[in-house]
PDBQT receptor file of N, H, CA, C and O in Angstrom, charges set to zero:
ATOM      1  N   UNK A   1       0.819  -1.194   0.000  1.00  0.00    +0.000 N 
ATOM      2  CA  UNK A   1       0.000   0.000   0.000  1.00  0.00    +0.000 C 
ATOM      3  C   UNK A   1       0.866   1.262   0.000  1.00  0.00    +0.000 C 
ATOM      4  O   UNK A   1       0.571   2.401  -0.361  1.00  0.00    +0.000 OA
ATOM      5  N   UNK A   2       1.971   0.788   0.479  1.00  0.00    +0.000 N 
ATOM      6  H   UNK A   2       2.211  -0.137   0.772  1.00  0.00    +0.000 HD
ATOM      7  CA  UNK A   2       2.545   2.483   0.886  1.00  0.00    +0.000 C 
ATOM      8  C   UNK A   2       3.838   2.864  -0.708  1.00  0.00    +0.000 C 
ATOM      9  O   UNK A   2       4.403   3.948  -0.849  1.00  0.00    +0.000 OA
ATOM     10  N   UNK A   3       4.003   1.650  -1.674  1.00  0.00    +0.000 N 
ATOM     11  H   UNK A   3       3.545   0.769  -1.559  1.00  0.00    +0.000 HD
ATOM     12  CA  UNK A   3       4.569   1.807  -2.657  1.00  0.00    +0.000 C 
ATOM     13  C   UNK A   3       3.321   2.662  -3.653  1.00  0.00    +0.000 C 
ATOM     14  O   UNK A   3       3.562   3.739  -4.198  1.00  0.00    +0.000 OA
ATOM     15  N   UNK A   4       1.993   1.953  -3.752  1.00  0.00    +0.000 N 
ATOM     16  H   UNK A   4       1.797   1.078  -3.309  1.00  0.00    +0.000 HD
ATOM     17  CA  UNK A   4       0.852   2.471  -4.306  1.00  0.00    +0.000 C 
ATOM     18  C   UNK A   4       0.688   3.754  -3.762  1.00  0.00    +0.000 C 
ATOM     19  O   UNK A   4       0.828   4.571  -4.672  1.00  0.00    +0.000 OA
ATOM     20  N   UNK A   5       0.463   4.282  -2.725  1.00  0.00    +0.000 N 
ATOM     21  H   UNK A   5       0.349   3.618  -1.986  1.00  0.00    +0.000 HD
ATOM     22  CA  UNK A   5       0.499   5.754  -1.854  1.00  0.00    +0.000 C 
ATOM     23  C   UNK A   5       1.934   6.959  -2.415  1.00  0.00    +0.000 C 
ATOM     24  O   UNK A   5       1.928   8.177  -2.598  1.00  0.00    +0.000 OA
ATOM     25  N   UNK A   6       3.211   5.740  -2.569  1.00  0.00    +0.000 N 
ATOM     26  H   UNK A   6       3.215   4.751  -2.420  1.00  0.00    +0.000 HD
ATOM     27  CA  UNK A   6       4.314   7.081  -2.984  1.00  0.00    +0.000 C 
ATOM     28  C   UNK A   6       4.491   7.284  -4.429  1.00  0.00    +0.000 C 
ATOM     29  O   UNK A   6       4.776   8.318  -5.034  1.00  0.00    +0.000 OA
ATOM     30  N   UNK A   7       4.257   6.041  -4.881  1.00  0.00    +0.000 N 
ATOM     31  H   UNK A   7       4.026   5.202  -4.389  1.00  0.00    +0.000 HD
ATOM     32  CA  UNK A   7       4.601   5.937  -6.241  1.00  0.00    +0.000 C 
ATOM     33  C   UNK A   7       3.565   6.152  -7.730  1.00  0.00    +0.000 C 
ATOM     34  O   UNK A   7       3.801   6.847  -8.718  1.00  0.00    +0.000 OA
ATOM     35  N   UNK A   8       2.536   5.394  -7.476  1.00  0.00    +0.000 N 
ATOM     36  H   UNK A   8       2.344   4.829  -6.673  1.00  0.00    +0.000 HD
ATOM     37  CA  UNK A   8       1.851   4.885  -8.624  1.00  0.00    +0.000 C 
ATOM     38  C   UNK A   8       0.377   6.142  -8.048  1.00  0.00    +0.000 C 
ATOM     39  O   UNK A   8       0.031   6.773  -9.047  1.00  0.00    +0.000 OA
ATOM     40  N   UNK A   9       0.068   6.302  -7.580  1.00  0.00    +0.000 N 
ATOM     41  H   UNK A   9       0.349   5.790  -6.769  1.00  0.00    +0.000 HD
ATOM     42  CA  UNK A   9      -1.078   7.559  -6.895  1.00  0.00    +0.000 C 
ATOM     43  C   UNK A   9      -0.833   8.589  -7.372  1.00  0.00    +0.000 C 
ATOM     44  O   UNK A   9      -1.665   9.134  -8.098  1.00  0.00    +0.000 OA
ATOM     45  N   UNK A  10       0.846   9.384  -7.005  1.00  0.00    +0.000 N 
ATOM     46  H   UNK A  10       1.523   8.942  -6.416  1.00  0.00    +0.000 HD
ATOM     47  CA  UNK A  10       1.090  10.120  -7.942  1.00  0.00    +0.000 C 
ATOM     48  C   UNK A  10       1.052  10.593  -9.214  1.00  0.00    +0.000 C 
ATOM     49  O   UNK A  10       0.462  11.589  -9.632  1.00  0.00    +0.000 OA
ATOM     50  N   UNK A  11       1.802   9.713  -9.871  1.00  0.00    +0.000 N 
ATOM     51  H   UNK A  11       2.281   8.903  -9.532  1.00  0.00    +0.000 HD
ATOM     52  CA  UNK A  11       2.083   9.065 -11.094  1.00  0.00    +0.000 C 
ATOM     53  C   UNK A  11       0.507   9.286 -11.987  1.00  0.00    +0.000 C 
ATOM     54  O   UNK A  11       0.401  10.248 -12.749  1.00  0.00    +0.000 OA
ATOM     55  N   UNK A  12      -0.366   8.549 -11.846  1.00  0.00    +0.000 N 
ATOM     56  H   UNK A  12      -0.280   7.768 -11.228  1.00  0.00    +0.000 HD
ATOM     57  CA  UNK A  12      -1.838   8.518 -12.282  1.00  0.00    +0.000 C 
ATOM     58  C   UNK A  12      -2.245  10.018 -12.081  1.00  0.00    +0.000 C 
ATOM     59  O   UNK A  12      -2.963  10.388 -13.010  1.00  0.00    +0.000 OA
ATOM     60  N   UNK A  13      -2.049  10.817 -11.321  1.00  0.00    +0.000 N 
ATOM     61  H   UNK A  13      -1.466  10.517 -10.566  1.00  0.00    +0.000 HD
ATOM     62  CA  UNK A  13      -2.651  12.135 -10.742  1.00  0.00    +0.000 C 
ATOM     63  C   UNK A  13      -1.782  12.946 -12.063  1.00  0.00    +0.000 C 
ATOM     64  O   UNK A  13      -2.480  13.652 -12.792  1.00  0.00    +0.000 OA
ATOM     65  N   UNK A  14      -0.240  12.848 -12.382  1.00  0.00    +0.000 N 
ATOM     66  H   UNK A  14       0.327  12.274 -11.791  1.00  0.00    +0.000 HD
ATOM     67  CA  UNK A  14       0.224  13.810 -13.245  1.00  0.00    +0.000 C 
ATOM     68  C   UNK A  14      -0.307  12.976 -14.660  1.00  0.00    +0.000 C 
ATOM     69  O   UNK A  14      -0.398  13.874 -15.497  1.00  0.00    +0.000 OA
ATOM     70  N   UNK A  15      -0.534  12.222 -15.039  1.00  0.00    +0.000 N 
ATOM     71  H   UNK A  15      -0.460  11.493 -14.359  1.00  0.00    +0.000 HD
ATOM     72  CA  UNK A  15      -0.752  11.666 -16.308  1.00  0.00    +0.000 C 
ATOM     73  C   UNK A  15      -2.303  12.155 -16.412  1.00  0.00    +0.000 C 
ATOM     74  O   UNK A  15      -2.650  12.765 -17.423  1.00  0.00    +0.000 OA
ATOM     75  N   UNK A  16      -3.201  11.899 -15.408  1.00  0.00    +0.000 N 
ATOM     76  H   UNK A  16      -2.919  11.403 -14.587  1.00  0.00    +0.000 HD
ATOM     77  CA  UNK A  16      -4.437  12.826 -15.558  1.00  0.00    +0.000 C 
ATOM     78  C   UNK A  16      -4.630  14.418 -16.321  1.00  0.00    +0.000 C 
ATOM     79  O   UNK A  16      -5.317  15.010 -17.153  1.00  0.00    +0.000 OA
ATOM     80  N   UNK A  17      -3.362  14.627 -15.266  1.00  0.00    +0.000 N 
ATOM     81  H   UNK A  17      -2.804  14.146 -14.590  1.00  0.00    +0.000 HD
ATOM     82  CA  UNK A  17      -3.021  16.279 -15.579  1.00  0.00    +0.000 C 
ATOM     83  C   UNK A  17      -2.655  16.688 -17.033  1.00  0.00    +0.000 C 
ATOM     84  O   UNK A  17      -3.100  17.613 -17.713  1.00  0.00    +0.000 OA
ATOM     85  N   UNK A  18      -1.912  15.937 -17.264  1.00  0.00    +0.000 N 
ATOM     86  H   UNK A  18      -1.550  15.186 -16.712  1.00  0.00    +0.000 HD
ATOM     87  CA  UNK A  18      -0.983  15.492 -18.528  1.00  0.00    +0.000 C 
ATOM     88  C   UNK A  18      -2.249  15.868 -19.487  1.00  0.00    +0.000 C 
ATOM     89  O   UNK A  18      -2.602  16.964 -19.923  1.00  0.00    +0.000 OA
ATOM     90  N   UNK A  19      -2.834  14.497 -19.665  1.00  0.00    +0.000 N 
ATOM     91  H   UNK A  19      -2.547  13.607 -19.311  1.00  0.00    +0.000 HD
ATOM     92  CA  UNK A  19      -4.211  14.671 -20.097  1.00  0.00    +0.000 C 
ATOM     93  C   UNK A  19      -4.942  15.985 -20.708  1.00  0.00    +0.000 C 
ATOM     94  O   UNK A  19      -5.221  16.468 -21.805  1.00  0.00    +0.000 OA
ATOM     95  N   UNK A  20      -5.058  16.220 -19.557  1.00  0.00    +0.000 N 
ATOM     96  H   UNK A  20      -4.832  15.828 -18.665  1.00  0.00    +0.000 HD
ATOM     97  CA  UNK A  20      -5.923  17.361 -19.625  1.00  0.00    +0.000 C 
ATOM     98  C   UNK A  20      -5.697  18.461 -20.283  1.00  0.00    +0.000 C 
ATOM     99  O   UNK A  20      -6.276  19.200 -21.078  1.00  0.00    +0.000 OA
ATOM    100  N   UNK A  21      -4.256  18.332 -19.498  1.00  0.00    +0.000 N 
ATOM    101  H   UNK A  21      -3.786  17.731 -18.852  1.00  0.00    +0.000 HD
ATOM    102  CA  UNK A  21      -3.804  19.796 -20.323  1.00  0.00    +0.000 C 
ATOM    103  C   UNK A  21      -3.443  19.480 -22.253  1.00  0.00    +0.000 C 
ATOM    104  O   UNK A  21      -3.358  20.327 -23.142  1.00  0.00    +0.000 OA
ATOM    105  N   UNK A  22      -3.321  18.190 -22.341  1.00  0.00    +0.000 N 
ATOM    106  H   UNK A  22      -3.390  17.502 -21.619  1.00  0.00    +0.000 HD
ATOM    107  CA  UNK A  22      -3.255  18.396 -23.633  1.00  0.00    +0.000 C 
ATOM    108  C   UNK A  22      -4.385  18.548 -24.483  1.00  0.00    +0.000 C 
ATOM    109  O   UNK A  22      -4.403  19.292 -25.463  1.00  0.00    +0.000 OA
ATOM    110  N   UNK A  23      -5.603  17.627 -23.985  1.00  0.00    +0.000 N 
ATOM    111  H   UNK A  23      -5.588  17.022 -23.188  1.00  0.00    +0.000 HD
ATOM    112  CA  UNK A  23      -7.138  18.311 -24.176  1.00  0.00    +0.000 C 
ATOM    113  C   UNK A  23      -7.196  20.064 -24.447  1.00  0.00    +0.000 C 
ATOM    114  O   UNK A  23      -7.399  20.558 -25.556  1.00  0.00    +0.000 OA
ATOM    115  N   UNK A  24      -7.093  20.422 -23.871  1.00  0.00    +0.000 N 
ATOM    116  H   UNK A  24      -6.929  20.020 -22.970  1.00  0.00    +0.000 HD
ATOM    117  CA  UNK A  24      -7.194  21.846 -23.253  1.00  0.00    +0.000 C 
ATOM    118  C   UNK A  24      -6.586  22.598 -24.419  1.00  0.00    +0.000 C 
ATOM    119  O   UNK A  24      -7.051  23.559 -25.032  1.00  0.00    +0.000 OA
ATOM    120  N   UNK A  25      -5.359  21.900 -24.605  1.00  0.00    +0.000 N 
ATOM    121  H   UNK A  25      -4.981  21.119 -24.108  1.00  0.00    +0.000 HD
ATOM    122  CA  UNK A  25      -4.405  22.560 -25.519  1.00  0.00    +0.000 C 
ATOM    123  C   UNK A  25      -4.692  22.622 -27.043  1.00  0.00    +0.000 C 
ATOM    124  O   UNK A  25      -4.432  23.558 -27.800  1.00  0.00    +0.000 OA
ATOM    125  N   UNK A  26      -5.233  21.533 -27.317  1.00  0.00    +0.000 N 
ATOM    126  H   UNK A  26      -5.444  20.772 -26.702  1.00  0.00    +0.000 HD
ATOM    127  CA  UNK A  26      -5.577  21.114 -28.941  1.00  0.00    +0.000 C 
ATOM    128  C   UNK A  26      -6.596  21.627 -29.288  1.00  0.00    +0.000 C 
ATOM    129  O   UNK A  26      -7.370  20.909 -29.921  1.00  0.00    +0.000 OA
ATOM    130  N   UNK A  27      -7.102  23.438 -28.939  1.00  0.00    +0.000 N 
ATOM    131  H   UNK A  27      -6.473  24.021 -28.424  1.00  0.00    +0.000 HD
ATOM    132  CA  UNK A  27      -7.448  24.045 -29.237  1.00  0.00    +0.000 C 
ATOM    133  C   UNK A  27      -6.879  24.825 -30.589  1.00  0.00    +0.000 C 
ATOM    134  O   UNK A  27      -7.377  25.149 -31.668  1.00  0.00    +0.000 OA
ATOM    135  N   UNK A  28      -5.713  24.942 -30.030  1.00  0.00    +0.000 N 
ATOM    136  H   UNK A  28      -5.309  24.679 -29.154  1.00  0.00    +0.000 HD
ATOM    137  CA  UNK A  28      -5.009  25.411 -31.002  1.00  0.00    +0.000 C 
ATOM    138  C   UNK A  28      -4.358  25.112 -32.432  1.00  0.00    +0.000 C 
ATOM    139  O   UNK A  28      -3.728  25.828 -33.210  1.00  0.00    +0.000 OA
ATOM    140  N   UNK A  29      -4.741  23.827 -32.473  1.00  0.00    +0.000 N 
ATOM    141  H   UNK A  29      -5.253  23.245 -31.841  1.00  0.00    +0.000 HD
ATOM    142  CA  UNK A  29      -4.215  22.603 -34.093  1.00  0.00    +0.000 C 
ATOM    143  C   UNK A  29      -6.129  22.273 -34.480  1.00  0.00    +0.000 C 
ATOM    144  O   UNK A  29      -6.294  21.379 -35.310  1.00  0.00    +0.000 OA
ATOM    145  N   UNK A  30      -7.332  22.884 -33.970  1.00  0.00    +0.000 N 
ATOM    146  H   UNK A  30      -7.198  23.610 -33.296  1.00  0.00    +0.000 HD
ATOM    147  CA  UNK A  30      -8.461  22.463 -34.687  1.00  0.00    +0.000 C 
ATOM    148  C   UNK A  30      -8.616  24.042 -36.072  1.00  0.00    +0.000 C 
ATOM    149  O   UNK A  30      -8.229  25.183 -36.324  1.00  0.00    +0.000 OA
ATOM    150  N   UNK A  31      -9.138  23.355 -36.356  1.00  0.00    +0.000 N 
ATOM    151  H   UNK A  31      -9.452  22.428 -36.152  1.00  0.00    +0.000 HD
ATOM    152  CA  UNK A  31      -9.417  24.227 -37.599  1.00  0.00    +0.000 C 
ATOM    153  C   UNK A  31     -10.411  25.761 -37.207  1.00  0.00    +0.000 C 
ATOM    154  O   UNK A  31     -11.136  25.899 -36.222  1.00  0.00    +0.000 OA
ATOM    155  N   UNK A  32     -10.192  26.646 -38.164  1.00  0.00    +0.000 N 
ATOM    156  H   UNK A  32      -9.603  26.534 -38.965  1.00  0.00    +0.000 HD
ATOM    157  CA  UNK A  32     -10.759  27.709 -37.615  1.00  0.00    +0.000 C 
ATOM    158  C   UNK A  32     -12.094  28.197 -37.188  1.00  0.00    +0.000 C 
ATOM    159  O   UNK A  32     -12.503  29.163 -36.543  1.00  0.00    +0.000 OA
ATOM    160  N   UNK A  33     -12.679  27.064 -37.850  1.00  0.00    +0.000 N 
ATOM    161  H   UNK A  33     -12.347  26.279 -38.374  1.00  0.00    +0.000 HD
ATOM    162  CA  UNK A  33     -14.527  27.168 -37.719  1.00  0.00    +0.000 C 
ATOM    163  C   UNK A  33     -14.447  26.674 -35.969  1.00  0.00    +0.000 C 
ATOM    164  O   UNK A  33     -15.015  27.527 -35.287  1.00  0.00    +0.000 OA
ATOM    165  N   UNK A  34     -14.028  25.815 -35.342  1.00  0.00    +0.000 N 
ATOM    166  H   UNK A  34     -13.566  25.122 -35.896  1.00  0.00    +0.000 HD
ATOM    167  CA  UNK A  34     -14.023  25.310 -34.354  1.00  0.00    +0.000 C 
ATOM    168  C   UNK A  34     -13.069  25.499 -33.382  1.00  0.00    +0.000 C 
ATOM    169  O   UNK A  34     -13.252  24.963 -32.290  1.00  0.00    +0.000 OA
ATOM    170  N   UNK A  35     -12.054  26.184 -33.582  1.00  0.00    +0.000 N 
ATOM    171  H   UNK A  35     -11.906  26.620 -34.470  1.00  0.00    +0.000 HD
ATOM    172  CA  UNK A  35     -11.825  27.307 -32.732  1.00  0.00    +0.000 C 
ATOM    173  C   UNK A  35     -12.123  28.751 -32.234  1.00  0.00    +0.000 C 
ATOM    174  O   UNK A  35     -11.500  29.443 -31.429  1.00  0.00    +0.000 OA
ATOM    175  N   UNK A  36     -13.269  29.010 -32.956  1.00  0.00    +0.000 N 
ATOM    176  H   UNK A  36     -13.774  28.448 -33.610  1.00  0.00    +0.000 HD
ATOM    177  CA  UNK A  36     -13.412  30.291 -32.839  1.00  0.00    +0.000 C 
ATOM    178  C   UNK A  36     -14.869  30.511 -32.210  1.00  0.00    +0.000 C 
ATOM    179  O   UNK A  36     -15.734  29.719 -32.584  1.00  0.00    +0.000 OA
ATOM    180  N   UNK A  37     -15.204  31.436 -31.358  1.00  0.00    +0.000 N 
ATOM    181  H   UNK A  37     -14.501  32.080 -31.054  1.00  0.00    +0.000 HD
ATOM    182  CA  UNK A  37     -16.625  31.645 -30.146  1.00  0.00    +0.000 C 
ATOM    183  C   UNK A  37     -17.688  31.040 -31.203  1.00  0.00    +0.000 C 
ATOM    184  O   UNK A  37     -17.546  30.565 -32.330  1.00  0.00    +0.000 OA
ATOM    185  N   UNK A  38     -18.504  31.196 -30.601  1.00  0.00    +0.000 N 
ATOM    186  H   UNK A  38     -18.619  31.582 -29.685  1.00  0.00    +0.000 HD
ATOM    187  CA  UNK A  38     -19.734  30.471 -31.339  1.00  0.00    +0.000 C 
ATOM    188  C   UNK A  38     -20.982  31.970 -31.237  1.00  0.00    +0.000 C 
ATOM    189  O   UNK A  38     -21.429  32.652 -30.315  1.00  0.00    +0.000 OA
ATOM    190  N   UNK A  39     -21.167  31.931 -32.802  1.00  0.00    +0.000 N 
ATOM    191  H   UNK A  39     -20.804  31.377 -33.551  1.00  0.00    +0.000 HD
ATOM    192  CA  UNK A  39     -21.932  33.352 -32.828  1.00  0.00    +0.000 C 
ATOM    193  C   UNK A  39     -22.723  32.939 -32.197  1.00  0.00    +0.000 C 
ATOM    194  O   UNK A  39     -22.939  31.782 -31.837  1.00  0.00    +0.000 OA
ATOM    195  N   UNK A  40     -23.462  34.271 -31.919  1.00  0.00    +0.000 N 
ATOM    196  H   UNK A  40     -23.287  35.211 -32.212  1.00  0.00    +0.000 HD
ATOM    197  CA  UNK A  40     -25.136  34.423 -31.487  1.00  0.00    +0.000 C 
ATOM    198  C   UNK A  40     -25.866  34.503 -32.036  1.00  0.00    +0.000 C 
ATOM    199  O   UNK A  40     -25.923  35.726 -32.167  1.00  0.00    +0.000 OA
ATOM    200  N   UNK A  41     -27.040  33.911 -32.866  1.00  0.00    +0.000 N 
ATOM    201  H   UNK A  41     -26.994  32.917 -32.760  1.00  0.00    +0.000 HD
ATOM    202  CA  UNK A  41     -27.777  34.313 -33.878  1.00  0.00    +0.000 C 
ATOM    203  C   UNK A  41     -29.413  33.320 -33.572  1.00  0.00    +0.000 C 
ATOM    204  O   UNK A  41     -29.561  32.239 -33.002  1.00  0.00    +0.000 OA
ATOM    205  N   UNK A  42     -30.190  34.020 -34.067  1.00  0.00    +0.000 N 
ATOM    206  H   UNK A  42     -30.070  34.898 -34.530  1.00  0.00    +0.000 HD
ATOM    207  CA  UNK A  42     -31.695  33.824 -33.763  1.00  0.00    +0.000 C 
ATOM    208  C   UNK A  42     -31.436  32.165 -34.382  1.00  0.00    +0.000 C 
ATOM    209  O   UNK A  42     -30.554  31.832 -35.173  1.00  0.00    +0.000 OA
ATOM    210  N   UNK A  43     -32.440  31.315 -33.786  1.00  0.00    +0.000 N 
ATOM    211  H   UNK A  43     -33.157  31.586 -33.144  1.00  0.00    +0.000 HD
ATOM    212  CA  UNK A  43     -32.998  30.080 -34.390  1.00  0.00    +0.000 C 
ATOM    213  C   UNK A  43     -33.439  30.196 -35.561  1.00  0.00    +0.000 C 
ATOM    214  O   UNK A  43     -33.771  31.366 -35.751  1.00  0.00    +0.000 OA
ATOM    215  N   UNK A  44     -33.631  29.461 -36.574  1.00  0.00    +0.000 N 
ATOM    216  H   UNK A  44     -33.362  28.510 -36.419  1.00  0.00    +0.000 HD
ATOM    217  CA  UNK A  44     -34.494  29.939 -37.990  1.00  0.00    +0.000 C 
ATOM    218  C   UNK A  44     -34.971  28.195 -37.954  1.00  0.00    +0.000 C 
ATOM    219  O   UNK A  44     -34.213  27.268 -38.239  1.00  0.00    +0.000 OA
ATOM    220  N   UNK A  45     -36.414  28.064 -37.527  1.00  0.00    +0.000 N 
ATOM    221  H   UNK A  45     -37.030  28.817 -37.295  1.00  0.00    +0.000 HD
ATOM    222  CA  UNK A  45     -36.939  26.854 -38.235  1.00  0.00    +0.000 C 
ATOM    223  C   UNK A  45     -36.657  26.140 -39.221  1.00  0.00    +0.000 C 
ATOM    224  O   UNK A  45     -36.464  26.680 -40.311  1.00  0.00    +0.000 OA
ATOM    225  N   UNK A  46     -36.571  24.827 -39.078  1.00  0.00    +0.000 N 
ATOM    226  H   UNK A  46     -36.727  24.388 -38.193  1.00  0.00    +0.000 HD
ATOM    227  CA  UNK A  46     -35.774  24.349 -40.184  1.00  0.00    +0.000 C 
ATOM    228  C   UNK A  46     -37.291  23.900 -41.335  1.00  0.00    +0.000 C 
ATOM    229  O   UNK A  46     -37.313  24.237 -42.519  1.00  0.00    +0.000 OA
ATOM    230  N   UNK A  47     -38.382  23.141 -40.685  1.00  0.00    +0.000 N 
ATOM    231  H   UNK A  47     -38.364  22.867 -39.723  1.00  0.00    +0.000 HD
ATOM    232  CA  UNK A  47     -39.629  23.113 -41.060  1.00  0.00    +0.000 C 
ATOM    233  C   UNK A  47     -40.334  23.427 -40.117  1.00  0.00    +0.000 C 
ATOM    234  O   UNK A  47     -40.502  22.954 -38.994  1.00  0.00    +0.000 OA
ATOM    235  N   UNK A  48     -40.899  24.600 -40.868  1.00  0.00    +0.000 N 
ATOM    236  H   UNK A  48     -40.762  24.984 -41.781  1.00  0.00    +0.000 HD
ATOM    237  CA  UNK A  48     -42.003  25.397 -40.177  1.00  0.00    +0.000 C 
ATOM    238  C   UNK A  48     -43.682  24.869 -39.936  1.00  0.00    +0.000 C 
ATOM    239  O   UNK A  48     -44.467  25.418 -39.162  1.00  0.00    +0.000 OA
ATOM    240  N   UNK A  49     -44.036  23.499 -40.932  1.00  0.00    +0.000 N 
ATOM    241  H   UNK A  49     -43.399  23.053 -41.561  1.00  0.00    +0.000 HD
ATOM    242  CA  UNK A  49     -45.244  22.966 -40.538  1.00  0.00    +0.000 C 
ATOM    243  C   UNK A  49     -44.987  22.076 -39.879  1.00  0.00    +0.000 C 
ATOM    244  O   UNK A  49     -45.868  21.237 -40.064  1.00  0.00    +0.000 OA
ATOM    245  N   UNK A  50     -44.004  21.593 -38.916  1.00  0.00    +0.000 N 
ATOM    246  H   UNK A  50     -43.289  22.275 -38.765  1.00  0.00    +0.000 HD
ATOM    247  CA  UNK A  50     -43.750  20.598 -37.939  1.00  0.00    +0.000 C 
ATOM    248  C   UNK A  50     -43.703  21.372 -37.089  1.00  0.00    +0.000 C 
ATOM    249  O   UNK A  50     -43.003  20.772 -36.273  1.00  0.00    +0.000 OA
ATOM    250  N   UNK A  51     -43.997  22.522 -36.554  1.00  0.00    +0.000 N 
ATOM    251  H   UNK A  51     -44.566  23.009 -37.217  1.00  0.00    +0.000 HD
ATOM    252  CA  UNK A  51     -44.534  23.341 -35.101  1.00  0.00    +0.000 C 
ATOM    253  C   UNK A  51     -45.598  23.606 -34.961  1.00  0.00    +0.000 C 
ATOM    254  O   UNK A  51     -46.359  24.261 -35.673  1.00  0.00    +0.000 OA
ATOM    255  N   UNK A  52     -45.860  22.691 -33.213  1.00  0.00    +0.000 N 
ATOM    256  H   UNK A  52     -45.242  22.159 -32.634  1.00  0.00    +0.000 HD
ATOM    257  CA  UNK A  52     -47.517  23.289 -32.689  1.00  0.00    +0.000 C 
ATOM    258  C   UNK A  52     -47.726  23.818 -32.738  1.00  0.00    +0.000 C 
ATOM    259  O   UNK A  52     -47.100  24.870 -32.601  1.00  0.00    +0.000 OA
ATOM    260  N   UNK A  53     -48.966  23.658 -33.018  1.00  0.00    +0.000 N 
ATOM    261  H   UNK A  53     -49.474  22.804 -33.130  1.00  0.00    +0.000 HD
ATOM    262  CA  UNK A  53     -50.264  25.249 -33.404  1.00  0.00    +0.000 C 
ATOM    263  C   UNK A  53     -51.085  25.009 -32.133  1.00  0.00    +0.000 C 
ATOM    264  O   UNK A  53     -51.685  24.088 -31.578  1.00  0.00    +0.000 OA
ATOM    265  N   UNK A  54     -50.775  26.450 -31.934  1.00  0.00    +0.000 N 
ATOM    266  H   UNK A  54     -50.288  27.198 -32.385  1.00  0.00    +0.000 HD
ATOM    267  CA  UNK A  54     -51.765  26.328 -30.387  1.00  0.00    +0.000 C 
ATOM    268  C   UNK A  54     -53.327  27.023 -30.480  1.00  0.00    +0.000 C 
ATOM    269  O   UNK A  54     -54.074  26.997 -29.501  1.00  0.00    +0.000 OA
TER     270      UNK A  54
């Protein structure tokens, strides 16, 4: 237990990190449509006679 506690606990905790941060990172190698904010723009129905009529 106490090799698992110094060694391998760690270990798993920076490779998590590792992880992540490279997640995080591969922002920067996606293409520009998908790196960039996401406009704001009204909904536009895609078919308009497939909405309840109240």
């Amino acid at each position: 237990m106490n090799i698992f506690r110094q060694y391998i606990a760690p270990a798993l905790i920076v490779v998590v990190f590792l992880l992540a941060l490279l997640a995080t990172s591969a922002r920067i190698f996606l293409p520009e449509g998908l790196s960039s904010p996401v406009s704001i723009e009204a909904p536009t129905p895609s078919n308009p006679s497939s909405s309840p009529t109240s």
